[in-house]
N, C-alpha and C positions, 0 to 999 in steps of 0.2 A: 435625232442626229441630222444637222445641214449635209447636204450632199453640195459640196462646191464645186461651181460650172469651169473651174480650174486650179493646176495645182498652184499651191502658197509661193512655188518659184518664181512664177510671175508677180506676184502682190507686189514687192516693193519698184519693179518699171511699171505697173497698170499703176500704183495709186501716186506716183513721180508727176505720169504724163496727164490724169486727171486735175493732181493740183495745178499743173501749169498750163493746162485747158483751161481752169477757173482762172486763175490768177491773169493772163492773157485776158483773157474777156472783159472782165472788170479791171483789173491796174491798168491794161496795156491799150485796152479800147475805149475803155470808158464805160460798159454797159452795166446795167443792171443786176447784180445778181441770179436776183430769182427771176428774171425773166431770160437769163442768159441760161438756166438750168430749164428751164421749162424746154427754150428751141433742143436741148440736148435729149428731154426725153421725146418733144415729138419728132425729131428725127430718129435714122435708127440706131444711132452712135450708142446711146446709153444700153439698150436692146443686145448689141455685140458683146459688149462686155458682161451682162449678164447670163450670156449663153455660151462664153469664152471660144468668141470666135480667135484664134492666134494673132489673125493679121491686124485685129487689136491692141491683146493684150501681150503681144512680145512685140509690136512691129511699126509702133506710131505714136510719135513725138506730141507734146501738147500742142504744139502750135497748128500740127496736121489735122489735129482734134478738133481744136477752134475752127479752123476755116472750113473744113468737112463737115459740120453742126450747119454753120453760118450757111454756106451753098446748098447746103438739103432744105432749110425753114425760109431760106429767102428766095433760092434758082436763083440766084446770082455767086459767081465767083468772088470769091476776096482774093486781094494781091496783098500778102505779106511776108517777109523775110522769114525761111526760117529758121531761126534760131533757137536754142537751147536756152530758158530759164533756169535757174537757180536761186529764186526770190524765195524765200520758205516764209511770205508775208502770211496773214490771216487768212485771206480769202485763198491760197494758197491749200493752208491745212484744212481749211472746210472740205475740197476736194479727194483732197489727201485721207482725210478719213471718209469719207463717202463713197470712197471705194475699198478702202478696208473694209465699214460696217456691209457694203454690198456683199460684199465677199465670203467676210464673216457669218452672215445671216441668212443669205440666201434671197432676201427681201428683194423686190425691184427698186430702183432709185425711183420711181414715180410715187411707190409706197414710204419710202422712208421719210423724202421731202413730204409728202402728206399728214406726216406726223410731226417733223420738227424740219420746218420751213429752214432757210436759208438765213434767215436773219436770226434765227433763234439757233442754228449752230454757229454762225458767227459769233455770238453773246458767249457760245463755249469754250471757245478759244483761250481766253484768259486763265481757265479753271483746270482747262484738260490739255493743250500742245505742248506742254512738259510731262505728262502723265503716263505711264502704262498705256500699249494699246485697248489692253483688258478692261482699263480701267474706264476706257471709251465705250466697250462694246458695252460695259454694267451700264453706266450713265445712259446709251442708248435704247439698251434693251427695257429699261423702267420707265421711258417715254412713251415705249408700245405697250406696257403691261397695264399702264395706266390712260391708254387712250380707248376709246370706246371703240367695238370692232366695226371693222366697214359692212358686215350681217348686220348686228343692229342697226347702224345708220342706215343703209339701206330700207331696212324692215318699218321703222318708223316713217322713214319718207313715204314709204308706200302706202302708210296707215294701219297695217294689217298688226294682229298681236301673236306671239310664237305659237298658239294652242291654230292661231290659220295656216301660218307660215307652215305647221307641221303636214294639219291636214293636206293639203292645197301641193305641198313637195313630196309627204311621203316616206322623209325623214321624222323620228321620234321627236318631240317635244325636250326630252331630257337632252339629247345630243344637240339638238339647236343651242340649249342652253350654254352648255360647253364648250360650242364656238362661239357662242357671244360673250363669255364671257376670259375668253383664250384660253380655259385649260386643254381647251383640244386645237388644233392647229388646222384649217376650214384650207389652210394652202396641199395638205398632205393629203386630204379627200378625196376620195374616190370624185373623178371628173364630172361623171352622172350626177351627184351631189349634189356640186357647185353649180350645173349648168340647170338641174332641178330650182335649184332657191334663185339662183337667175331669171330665168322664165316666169318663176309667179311674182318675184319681186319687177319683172319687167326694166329688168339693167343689163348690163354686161356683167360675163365673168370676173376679168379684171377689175371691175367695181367693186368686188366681193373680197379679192383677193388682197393680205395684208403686204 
């Protein structure tokens, strides 16, 4: 069961000012997409919302979002009006659900975008923005079920095969398996774990994590 980092009363103002965060950036700036989501997670904007800080997710407007992204990845201020969107364009609901499926899952937006990039929830739009939100999180959730976990990518990168990985962390062989292969959930782990199969795999935790 997701333990969500707040309650469902904020979802529809957090996933509002998301989309108008995205939409703003791209319709209203001109930038890139996926490289306007990348300043958002390496800022700590995306970070807040994951950990349901309030003065987030009840307390700022999209546009406050854009230029607080923008000022944290560039240390420079932007000057823009701000104003309230109401565009419910594509790039729009890409946001819009991105903060639902956050919400919904528990996932980090650095982990979700790692699985279906920006241009490929854009392509969604057509199929799913008149849809069920359910019918988002299904469509989502079989993007993860079907992507290989970031343990094995990891493990491979390293060269090493599960029978070292086990020796070598300490963890079983069997139980490797079943994070790699997601019927066990490697997020829900005992911390020691994850920070085990980090150390021989020689990454970060967050690398590990879905």
């Amino acid at each position: 069961m997701t333990i969500h980092a707040y309650s469902q009363l904020y979802l529809s103002k957090t996933s509002r000012a998301i989309g108008n965060m995205l939409h703003n950036a791209v319709a209203v700036f001109g930038m890139n997409g996926t490289d306007f989501l990348k300043r958002f997670i390496q800022s700590d904007v995306a970070e807040q919302f994951e950990s349901g800080n309030p003065k987030y997710i009840a307390g700022k407007s999209g546009m406050e979002l854009f230029l607080e992204v923008m000022e944290k990845t560039t240390g420079e201020s932007c000057n823009a009006d701000l104003v309230k969107s109401y565009n419910r364009s594509p790039v729009y609901w890409v946001g819009w659900m991105l903060a639902h499926y956050q919400w919904h899952s528990g996932r980090t937006f650095r982990s979700i975008l790692d699985t279906v990039p920006y241009d490929d929830l854009l392509r969604l739009y057509g199929t799913l923005h008149e849809a069920d939100i359910q019918k988002c999180y299904e469509v989502m959730d079989a993007h993860f079920a079907n992507s290989e976990s970031k343990l094995k990518t990891a493990r491979k990168h390293c060269g090493i095969t599960q029978e070292a990985l086990a020796n070598e962390s300490g963890v079983s062989v069997n139980t490797i398996r079943a994070y790699e292969r997601k019927s066990k959930n490697l997020n829900k782990a005992q911390s020691d774990i994850v920070m085990r199969f980090a150390k021989t795999l020689k990454c970060e935790v967050s690398d590990l994590l879905e």
